[in-house]
C-alpha positions as CSV (number, residue, x, y, z in Angstrom):
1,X,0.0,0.0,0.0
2,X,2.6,2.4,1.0
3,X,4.2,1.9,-2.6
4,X,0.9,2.9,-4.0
5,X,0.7,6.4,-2.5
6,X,3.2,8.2,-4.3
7,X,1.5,7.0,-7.4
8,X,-1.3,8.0,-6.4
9,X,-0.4,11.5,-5.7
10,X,1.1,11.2,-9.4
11,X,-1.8,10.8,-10.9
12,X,-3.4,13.3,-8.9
13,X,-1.0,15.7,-9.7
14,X,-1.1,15.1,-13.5
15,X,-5.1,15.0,-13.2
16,X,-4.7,18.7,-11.8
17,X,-2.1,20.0,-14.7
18,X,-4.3,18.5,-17.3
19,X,-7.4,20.8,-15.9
20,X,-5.1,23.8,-15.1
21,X,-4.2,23.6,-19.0
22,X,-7.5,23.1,-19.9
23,X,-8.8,26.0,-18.6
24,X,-5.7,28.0,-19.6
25,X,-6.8,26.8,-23.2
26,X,-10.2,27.9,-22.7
27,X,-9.9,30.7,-20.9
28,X,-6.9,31.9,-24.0
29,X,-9.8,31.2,-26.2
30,X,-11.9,33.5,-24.9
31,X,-9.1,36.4,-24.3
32,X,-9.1,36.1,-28.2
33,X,-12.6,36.4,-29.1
34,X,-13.0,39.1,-27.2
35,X,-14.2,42.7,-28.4
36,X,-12.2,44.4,-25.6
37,X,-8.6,45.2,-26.5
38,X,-6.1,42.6,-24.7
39,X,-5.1,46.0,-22.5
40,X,-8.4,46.6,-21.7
41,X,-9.0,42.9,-20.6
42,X,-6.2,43.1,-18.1
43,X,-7.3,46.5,-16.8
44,X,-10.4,45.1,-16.0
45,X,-9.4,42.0,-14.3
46,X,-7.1,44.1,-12.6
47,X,-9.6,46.5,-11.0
48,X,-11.7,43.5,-10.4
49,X,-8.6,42.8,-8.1
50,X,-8.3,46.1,-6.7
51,X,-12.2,45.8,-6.2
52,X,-12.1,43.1,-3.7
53,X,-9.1,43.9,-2.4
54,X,-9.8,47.7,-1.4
55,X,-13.7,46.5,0.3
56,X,-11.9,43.8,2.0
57,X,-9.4,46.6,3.5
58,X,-12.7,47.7,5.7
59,X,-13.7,45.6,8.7
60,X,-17.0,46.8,8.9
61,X,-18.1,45.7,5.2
62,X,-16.7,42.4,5.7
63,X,-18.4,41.5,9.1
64,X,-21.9,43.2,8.3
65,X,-22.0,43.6,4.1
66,X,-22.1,41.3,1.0
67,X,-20.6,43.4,-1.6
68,X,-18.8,43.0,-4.9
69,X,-17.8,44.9,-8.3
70,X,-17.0,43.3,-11.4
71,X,-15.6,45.2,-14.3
72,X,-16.1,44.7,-17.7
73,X,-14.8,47.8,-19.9
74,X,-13.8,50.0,-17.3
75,X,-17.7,49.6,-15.9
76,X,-18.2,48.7,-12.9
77,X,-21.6,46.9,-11.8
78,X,-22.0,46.8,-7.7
79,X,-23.8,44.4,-6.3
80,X,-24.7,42.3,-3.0
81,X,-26.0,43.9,0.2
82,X,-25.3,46.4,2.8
83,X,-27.4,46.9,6.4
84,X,-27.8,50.5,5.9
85,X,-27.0,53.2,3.6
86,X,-24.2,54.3,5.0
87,X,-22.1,51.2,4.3
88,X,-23.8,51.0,0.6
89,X,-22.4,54.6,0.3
90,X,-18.8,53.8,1.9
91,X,-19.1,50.9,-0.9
92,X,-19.0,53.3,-3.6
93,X,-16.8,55.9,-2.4
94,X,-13.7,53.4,-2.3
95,X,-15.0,52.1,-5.5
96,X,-15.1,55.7,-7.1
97,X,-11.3,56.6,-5.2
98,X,-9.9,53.5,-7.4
99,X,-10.8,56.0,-10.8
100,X,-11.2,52.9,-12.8
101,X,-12.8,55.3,-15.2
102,X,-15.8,53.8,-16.5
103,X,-19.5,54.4,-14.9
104,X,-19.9,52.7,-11.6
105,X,-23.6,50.7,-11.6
106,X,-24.6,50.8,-8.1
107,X,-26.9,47.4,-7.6
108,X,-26.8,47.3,-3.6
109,X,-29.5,46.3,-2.0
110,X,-30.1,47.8,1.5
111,X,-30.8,44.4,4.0
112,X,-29.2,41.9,5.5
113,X,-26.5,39.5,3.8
114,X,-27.8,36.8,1.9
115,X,-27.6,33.5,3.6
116,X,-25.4,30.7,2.4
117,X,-28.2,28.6,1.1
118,X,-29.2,31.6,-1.2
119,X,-25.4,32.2,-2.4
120,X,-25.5,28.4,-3.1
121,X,-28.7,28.9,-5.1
122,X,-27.4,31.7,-7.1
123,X,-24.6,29.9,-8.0
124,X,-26.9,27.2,-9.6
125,X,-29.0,30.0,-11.3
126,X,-25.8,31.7,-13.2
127,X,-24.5,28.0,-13.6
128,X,-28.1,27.3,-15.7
129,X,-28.6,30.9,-17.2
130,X,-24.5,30.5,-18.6
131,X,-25.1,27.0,-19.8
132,X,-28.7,28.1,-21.5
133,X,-26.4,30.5,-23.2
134,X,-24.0,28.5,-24.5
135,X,-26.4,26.5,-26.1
136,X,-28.5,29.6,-27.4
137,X,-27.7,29.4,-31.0
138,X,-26.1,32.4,-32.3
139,X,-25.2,33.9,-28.9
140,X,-21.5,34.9,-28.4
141,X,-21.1,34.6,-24.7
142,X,-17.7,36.0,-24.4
143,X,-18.3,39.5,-24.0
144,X,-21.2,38.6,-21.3
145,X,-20.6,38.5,-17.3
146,X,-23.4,36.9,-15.6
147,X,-24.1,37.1,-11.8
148,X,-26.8,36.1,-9.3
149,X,-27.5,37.9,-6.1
150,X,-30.4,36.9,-4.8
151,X,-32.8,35.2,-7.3
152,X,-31.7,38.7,-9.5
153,X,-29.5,38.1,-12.6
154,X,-27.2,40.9,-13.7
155,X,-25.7,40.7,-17.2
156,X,-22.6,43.4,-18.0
157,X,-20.9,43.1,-20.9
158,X,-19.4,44.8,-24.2
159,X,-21.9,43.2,-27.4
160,X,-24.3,44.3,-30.0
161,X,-27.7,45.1,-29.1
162,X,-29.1,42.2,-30.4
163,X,-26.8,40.1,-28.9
164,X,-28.2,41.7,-25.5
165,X,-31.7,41.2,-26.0
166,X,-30.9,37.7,-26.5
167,X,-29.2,36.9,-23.3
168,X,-31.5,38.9,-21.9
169,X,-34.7,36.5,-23.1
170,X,-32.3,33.2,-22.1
171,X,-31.5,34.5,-18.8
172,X,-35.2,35.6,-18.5
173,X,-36.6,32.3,-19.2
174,X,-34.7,30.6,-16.9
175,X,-36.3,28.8,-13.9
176,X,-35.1,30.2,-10.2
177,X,-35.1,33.8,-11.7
178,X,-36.6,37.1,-10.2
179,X,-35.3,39.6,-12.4
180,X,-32.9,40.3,-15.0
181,X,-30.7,43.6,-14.9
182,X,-28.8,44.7,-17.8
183,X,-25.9,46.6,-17.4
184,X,-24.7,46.2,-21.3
185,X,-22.4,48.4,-23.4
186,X,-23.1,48.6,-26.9
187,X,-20.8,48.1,-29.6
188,X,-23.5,49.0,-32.4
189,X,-24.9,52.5,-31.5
């Protein structure tokens, strides 16, 4: 048995490369196909960073807030929830001090947190609402972010206009959703 083990851990191992280039693959894929520049790409994902990293700076959103940005463009959609409006609005100040440049979208909903069970069941509503998408015939997903906070879908992205109407019927459509919020960029006037 003990001779086994560091096989095992091989395999394992190898199992774990073979997914991490995978989804290098994939994710290269969609770098390419994107309609942002590759510059703009990385200054999004890099506020993104900066995002998380400048709320999680504040003790007092991360013990009584759910709060998060995500960037696509240099737009920047807020979402989750805050107890009051005084956190909402600390939320956005250190959001608007990063000057990411773009329009900051401010989705916070005044209440308590979300509970786990409902973060689990968001997940599984972008999960379907994503896959839906990828099977919608003549969608092009990779200029669409979708997220789910509390039975509400939010869909930010860089596309035509008809290419948002049409996520926004899929994503409609899709069982386990409230409401769909747009937060779309067009590249067609």
């Amino acid at each position: 048995m003990r001779a086994l083990l560091p096989l095992i851990a091989i395999v394992l191992m190898l199992q774990g490369c073979a997914g991490a280039v995978m989804v290098g693959a994939v994710g290269g894929a969609m770098m390419v196909n994107d309609e942002r520049s590759f510059k703009t790409q990385i200054d999004d994902t890099n506020a993104d960073f900066n995002i998380s990293s400048a709320l999680a700076s504040h003790d007092d959103l991360n013990n009584q807030a759910n709060i998060s940005g995500i960037v696509m463009n240099s737009n920047v959609l807020m979402i989750g929830q805050a107890p009051n409006s005084m956190l909402r609005d600390k939320a956005i100040r250190i959001v608007k001090e990063l000057k990411i440049g773009g329009k900051i979208h401010n989705q916070i909903r005044i209440g308590n947190p979300t509970s786990f069970t409902t973060r689990s069941n968001d997940t599984w509503i972008t999960t379907k609402v994503k896959g839906r998408m990828l099977n919608e015939k003549g969608l092009d997903v990779t200029n669409i972010k979708v997220v789910t906070e509390n039975g509400e879908v939010f869909l930010i992205g860089y596309v035509e206009r008809a290419q948002a109407d049409l996520a926004v019927e899929v994503a409609r459509n899709t069982a386990g959703v409230r409401k769909v919020i747009k937060v779309f960029e067009y590249t067609d006037s």
